[in-house]
Structures are given as structure tokens and as C-alpha cells.
N, C-alpha and C positions, 0 to 999 in steps of 0.2 A: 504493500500500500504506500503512497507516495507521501510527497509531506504536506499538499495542500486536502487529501482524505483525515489523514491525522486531525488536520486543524478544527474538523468539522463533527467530532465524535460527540461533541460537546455543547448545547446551547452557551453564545456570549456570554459572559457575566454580566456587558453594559444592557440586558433586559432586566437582570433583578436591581441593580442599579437605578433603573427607571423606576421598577415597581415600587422599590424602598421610598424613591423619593415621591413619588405618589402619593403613599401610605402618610409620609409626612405632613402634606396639606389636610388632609382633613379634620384635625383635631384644632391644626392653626389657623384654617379659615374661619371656623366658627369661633375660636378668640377673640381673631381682629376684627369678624362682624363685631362682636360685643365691643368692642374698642376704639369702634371709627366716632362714637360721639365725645366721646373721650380726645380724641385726637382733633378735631376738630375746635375744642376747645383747646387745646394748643399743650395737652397733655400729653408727651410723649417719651418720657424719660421715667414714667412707672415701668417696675418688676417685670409686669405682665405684658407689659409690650417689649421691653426687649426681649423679653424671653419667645414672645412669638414670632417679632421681625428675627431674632439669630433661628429661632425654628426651620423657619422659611427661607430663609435666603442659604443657611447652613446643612439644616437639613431636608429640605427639598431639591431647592436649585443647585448646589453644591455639586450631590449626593449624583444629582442627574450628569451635571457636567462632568462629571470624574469618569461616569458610565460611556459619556460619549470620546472623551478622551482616550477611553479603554480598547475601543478598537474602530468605532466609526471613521474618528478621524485621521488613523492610522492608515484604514482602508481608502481614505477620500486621498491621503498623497503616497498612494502605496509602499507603507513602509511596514513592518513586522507588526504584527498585535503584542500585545503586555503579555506575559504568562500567567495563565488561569492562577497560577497558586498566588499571585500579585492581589487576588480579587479572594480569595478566599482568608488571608489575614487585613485586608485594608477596609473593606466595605463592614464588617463588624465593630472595628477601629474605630472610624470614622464614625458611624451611627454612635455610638458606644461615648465615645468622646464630646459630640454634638450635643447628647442626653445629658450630659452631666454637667455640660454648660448650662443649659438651660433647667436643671435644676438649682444650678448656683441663683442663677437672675430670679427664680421663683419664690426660692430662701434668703434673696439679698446678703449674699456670701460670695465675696469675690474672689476668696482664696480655692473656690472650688470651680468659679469661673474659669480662671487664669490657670489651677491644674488641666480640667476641662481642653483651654484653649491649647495648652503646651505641648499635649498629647493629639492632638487636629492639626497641630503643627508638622510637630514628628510625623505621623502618617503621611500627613501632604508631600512633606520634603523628600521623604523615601519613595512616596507612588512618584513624585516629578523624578529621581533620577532614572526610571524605569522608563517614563514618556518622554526623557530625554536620548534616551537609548535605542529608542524608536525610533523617535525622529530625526536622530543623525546617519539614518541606513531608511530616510526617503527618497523613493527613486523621482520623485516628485515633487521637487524642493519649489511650490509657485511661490508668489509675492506673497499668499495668505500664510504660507508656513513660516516662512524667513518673520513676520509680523505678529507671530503668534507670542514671539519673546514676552512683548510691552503687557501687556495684561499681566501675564504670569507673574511678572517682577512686580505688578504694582499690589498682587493677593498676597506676594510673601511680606510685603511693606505692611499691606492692610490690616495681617495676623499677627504681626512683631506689634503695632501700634496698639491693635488690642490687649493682649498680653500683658505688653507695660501698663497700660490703665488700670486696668484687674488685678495686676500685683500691686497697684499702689501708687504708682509712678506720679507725683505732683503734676498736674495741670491746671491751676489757678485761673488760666484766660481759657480753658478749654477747649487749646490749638491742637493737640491732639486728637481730643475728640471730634474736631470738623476735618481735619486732615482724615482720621481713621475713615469717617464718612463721606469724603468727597472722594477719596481714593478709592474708595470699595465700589463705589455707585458710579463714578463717570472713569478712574483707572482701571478695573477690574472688569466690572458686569456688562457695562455699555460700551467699554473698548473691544472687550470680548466678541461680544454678541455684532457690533461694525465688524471685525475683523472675519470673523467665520461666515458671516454672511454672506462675505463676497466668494467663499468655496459653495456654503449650501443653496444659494438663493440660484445662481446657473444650473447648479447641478440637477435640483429638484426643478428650475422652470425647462431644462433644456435647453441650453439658450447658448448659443456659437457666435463669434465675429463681433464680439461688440469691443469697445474700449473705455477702459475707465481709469483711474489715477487711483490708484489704491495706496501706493505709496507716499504720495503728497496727499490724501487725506488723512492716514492713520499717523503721518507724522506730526502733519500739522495737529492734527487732536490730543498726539501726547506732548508735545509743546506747550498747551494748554496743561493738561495735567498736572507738567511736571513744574508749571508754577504756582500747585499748589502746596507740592511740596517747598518749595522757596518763600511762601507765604507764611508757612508755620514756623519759621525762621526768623522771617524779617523783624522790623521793629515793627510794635503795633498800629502805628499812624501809616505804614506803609502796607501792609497787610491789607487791607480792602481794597487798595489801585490795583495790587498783584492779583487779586481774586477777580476783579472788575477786567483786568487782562485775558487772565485764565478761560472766564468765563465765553471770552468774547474771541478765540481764539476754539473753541471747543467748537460753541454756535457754529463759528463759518464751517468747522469741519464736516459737521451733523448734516449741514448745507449742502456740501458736496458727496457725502455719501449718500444723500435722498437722490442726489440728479444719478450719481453711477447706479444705486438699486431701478431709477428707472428705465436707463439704456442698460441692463440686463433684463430685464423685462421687455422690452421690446422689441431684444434681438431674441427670444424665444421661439423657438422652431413651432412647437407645437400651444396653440390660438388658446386653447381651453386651460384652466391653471385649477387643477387638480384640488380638490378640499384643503389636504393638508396645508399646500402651500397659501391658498387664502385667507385659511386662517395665521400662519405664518406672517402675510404682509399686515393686514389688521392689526396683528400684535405691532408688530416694526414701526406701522405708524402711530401706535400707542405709545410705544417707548420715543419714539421722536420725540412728540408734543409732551411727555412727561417730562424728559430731557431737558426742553426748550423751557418749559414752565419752570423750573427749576435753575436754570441758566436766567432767565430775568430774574427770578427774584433773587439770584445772588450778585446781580448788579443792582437791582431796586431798592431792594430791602424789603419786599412786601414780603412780611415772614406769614403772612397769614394764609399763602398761597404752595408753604411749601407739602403742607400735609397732602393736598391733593395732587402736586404735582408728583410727589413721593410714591404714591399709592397706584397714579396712573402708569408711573417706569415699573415701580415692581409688579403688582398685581397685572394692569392690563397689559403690560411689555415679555417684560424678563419671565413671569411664571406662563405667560399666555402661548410663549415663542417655544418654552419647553413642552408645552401640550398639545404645539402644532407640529412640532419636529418628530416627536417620538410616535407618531402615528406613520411615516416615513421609513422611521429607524428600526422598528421592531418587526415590523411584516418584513421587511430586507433580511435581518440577521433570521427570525424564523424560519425563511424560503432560504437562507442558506445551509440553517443547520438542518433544515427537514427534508427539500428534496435538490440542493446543489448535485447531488450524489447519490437519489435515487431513480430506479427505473420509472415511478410515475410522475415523474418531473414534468411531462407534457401536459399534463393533468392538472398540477397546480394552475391554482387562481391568480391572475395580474398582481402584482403588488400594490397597487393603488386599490383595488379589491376586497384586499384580503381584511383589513376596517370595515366591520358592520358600519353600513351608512346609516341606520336612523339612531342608533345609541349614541353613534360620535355627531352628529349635527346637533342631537339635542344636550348632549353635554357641553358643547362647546357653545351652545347656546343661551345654558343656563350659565354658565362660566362666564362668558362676556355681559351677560345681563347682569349680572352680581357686581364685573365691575361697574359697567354703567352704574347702578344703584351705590357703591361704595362712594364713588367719584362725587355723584350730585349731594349724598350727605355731606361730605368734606369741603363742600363748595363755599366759601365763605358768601359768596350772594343769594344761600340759600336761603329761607328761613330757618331760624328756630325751632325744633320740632319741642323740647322739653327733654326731661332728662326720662321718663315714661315712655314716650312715642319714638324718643333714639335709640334708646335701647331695646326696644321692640324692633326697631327696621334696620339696626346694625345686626341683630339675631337672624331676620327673617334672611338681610343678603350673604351671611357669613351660609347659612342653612344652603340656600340656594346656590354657589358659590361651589360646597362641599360634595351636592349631589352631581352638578358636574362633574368633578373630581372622579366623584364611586361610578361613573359610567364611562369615563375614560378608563380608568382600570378594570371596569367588566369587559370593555373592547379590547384591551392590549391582552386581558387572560383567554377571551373567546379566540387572538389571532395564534396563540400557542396549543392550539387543541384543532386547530384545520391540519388535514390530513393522517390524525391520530398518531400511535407510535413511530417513531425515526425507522425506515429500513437498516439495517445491518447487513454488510456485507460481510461473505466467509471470508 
């Protein structure tokens, strides 16, 4: 048996990776429903919200990207996947350590944070020398790979600055704390998510012959970034011009990666754009406008605007984007490990197929509706609903939000049961 039969005895690990991180949202949606009246009121630095924004962003979205790192993106610049045994001590790890963060923030105990954090650390550092060992044996070195660096440097910056807080670490003007937050959310998540776009968004539209500046966008955006780091530095009278820079520098990039996402779209072979990817661009231009919102008010100062913009980058961007991709990712790795290698291979269903369409339209339905509904509560032009009526309709969208969620996961476990048990070969 050869060595690309070997590779396949196996389902991916990056599917229980999704599922994990699946599992994740549903106890933190219905949190941060209960939470969004709270937040609005410009509460956002209780227990119970960090413990559900590090839930979510650590043990969801994290959880997911580690999974795609594991072997999709390996496979997107054909270069070696991780070794299974990579996934059998790290993914335990990682959940494992993520829990005991957010046990810390729920006990208001930081030395159990910062153990928590230390150990999410170590795992990360050890899974990255493995993804770097992959990636340096790409036969596929594009512009998106060489670019993948910036993110990553700016998550290991994100978790050191956490770390230090949680152990103690004096921060009196709280430059840490916006540094740890501007780095996570415009160096990590949204550099990220620009950067891999430009591999995923062709790949999935089909799309040949186009041109776009990837390089002079992604750099221009970490230029911006990396005066945010120069900002936690400066003196404090200078600190807001550098952020007012930063900001404005970011913006133009966001700018030009909207026009390159649309000259790949419209160099796309094939006219019709597939569900997943729909929901994908929806997300994309959620995380924009959350982005953008976000980016004025840190040259404005309308702080009253940043809960919703916060809410519309994570919730309807960054978690939206992961629940349109892994409908993509998982029939793929499935149809690889079920019939790459069997005789009823002709038999298998399309991949765009193998997603029950009415469980994923209405989950993704209830899902973007939930945001909708989070968003209009956090709107400062809203009214008033009371402290009764918000915590009623932060429940009902957190509720609504969650069952999305549980029907995405009944899809991705219904796309592991087509075709029943894997053939064996003698």
C-alpha cells in the first residue's frame, strides 16, 4: 500500500476539531445573549463576560483554526499534514487549558487564569513548531503562505500580553490591556481571516486570471498594527495620534482587500456561488463593517459604539466565517477519508451535496438572525428596552443563536454517516 492509502486509514483530526469547537458555542451563546444588555450598558469587564468572550474566541474559534491549520491548509499549498499523534495530545490540551481559564475569570482568580493561559501557551508553541515543519516542505509557497507569518507573530504577542496581566503585571493606564485587545482582534483574527481569504475565497468560488495586491494590502495592514504596538510604548499625549494613524492605515487596507475579494469574485468560472460560500461572503462583509465600526470609533472616541461594533466582527464575522467554511471542509476531508480509495467512489454525492440543505439554510438562518437581533440590542440608537425586557430578548437571541449552532452540528455528524462504514482494503 502506498503512502498516500496510508494517509487515509484515518478520519482528519481537523473534523473533531470543528466539532469541539462547535460544542463550544452553545453554552456561550446563550451567556452572551444574557449579556448583551449588560454590554450595552457599557459593562464589559464583569467575570462572566470575559469568561465567555475567552470561551468563544479560545475555545471555539481557536479550537476551529488549529483544526484547519491541521491539515486543510496544508493540503491548500500542498505540503505534509501534522501527524495524527500531534492531535491526539494537543486538542485535549488545548480544551483542557481553555477550561481552566475560564474557570479562573468565573472565580475571579487570576493565578488560575495565567496557569490556564501558560499551558494554551505551551501547547500553541509546540502544535506551531509542527505547522512550521509543514510549511517549510510547501511545494506551494503562494503570496498567502509567505503572509501567513504576521498573524501568527501577532497570537504569540496576544498570549504573552495576557499572561502578564493575569500574573499581575502592573498596568495602571491599561496599555496592555488595549494593546492585548487590538492585537488579538485586528493583528491576529482579522489579519488572519484577510490573509487566508485570499487562498479560500478563489478556491471555493473557482475563480482563475484575476489580479490583486495581496502583498501591498497585508503589509500595509500590518503597518497599521504594528503601530499599535508603538502606541503602548509611546508617551501618553502621543498614544492617541499613533492609534489615530494605526487606525487609518488599517481602514485603507480593509479598503483594498474589499476591491481584490471583489475581482476574485468576478473572475469566477463558475456564475452560481454555492451556499457555503454565500454564507462565507455575508460573514466577510460583516467582519468589514464591524472592523470599520470599530476603526472610527478609535479615531472618534464614540466609545458607545464599540460594543456593537465588537459583536458584529466576532459574532457576525469571525464565528459566522467559521460556520461557513467548515461546511466546505468537512464533506472534503469525509469524501477523502470514505471513498478517495474506494471502489464506490462513482457513487459518492458532489461535495457541495453532501450538507443537508434544509438543516444548514435554517441554521444559518437562525444564526445570522441572532446576530441581526444581538447587533440592534447593542445599538446605542436603540431604545431602552429595561432591565426585564433585555434580559428576556438577550435570552431569547442567545437561545436562537445556539439552535443554529445544534443544527450545524447535526449537519457536519449526518455528512460522517453518508456512505456508512470506510471500505478496507486487503
Amino acid at each position: 500500500m502506498n503512502k498516500r492509502n496510508e494517509t487515509k486509514k484515518h478520519l482528519s483530526p481537523t473534523v473533531w476539531y470543528i466539532l469541539t469547537g462547535l460544542l463550544w458555542t452553545w453554552p456561550t451563546f446563550i451567556l452572551t445573549g444574557k449579556l448583551l444588555p449588560g454590554w450595552r450598558a457599557g459593562d464589559i469587564s464583569n467575570p462572566l463576560t470575559l469568561a465567555s468572550i475567552h470561551a468563544l474566541i479560545l475555545g471555539s474559534l481557536l479550537t476551529t483554526a488549529c483544526g484547519v491549520l491541521y491539515q486543510v491548509v496544508p493540503i491548500a499549498f500542498q505540503a505534509p499534514p501534522i501527524d495524527r499523534h500531534v492531535a491526539a495530545w494537543h486538542l485535549p490540551t488545548h480544551t483542557g487549558s481553555v477550561l481552566l481559564m475560564v474557570t479562573g475569570f468565573l472565580m475571579n482568580r487570576w493565578l488560575i487564569v495565567a496557569v490556564g493561559g501558560s499551558i494554551l501557551f505551551t501547547a500553541a508553541a509546540v502544535f506551531g513548531v509542527y505547522v512550521v515543519q509543514s510549511y517549510r516542505k510547501a511545494r506551494n509557497p503562494t503570496a498567502v503562505h509567505q503572509q501567513l507569518l504576521l498573524p501568527f507573530t501577532s497570537l504569540v504577542m496576544v498570549m504573552i500580553l495576557g499572561i502578564m496581566m493575569a500574573s499581575g503585571w502592573s498596568d495602571p493606564e491599561n496599555r496592555l490591556l488595549l494593546t492585548h485587545v487590538l492585537l488579538g482582534t485586528f493583528g491576529f483574527w482579522l489579519g488572519l481571516i484577510m490573509t487566508i481569504s485570499y487562498k479560500f475565497v478563489p478556491m471555493f468560488a473557482l475563480s482563475h486570471g484575476y489580479k490583486v495586491a495581496i502583498s501591498v494590502t497585508v503589509r500595509l495592514y500590518y503597518a497599521g498594527v504594528g503601530l499599535f504596538l508603538v502606541a503602548a510604548f509611546a508617551p501618553l499625549r502621543l498614544s492617541s495620534w499613533i492609534h489615530d494613524g494605526s487606525a487609518l492605515l488599517c481602514g485603507a487596507a480593509v479598503i483594498l482587500f474589499a476591491l481584490d475579494m471583489r475581482r476574485i469574485l468576478r473572475a469566477r468560472k463558475r456564475k452560481r456561488i454555492v451556499p457555503a460560500l454565500r454564507y462565507a461572503l455575508i460573514a466577510t462583509a460583516l467582519l468589514l463593517t464591524g472592523a470599520s465600526v470599530l476603526l472610527a470609533t478609535l479615531v472618534s472616541g464614540a466609545t458607545a459604539w464599540i460594543a456593537p461594533g465588537s459583536y458584529l466582527l466576532l459574532f457576525g464575522g469571525c464565528i459566522a466565517l467559521a460556520l461557513s467554511y467548515v461546511q466546505k471542509i468537512v464533506p472534503f476531508l469525509w469524501f477523502e477519508y470514505r471513498f478517495s480509495h474506494s471502489p464506490d467512489r462513482k457513487n459518492a454525492p458532489a461535495l457541495d451535496d453532501m450538507m443537508p440543505k434544509k438543516p444548514v439554510a435554517v441554521g444559518m438562518f437562525l444564526y445570522f438572525l441572532s446576530v441581526l437581533g444581538g447587533f440592534i440590542l447593542l445599538l446605542p440608537l436603540s431604545p431602552s428596552l429595561g432591565p426585564r425586557v433585555g434580559n428576556a430578548a438577550g435570552l431569547v437571541i442567545g437561545l436562537i443563536g445556539t439552535s443554529g449552532s445544534v443544527l450545524m452540528f447535526y449537519s457536519m455528524v449526518r455528512v460522517l454517516k453518508i456512505g456508512g462504514r470506510r471500505y478496507q482494503a486487503d
